[in-house]
N, C-alpha and C positions, 0 to 999 in steps of 0.2 A: 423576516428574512431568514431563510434556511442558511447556514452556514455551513459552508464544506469542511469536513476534517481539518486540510491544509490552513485555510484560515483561521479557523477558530485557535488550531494551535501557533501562529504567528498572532493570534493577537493577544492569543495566554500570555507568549513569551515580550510582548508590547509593556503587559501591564506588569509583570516581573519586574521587567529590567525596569520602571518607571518607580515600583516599586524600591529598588536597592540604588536609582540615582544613576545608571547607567547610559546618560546622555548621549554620548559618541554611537556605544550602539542601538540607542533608540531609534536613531537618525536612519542608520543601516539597515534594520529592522523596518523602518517605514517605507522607507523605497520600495521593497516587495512589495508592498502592498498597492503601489500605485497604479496595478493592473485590478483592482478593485475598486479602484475609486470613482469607476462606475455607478456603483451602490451608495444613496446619499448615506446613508453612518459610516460608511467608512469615510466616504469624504470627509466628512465633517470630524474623523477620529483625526487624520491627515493633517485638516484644516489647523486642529487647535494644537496639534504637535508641532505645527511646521510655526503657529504663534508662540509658541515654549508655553501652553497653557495645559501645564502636565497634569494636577488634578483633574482638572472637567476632562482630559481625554480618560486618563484614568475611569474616571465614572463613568463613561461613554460607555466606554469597552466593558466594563462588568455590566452594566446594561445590557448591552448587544447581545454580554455572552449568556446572559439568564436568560434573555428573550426567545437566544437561538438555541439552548439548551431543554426550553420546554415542548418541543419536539424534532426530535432525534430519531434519523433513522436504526429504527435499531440492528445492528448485528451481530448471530451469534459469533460467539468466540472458539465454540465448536468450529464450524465451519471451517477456519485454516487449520484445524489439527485434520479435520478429515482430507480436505484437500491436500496436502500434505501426505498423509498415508494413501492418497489415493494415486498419488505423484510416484509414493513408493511403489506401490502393488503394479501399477503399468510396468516400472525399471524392472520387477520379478517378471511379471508375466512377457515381457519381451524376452525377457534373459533366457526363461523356460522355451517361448518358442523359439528362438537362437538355436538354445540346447535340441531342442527335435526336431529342426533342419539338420542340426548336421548328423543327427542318429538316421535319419530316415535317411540321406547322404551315404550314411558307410553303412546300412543294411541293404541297398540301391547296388554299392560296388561290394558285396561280400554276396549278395543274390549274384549277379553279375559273373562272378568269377567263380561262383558253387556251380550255375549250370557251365562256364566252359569247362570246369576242368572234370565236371560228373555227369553233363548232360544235364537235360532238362525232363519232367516227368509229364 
């Protein structure tokens, strides 16, 4: 089973909180994921939480998450710094052609007003 980011990190946070005994929001916690329970492992993580069978979901989940950690799409971490500065350089390069609209603008009325007042050649 490919794991989506999203998931994978609610079910990090599954076996945390199962981890330190945090029942109330383990509860809270599982409800998201009931638009997953599509997928029989999650069902079945669902199943044994919703039984208070908190080791075996525990083991479930590290399960899952080794399963789906042995491949990973990978992404560079470059990629949002560039994007990023690519987001930058657009804001410049608009700015600059802003800035030479309105130069070409007031060479347009300063051409304009050199021939009325001097003629044109």
């Amino acid at each position: 089973m490919n794991l989506a980011p999203e998931l994978t990190t609610r079910l990090e946070a599954i076996k945390s909180l199962l981890a330190i005994g945090e029942f109330e929001l383990i509860e809270m916690a599982a409800q998201r994921l009931e638009d997953h329970r599509i997928e029989p492992a999650i069902a079945e993580i669902l199943n044994l939480l919703r039984d208070r069978r908190f080791s075996a979901a525990s083991d479930q989940i590290g399960k899952l998450l080794a399963e789906g950690a042995r491949i990973v799409p990978w992404t560079d971490p470059e990629i949002a710094l560039l994007k990023a500065e690519l987001g930058k350089l657009a804001e410049d390069v608009a700015r600059v052609e802003a800035d030479k609209a309105e130069v070409d603008h007031l060479m347009a009325r300063f051409m304009a007003a050199h021939n009325r007042h001097l003629g044109g050649k």
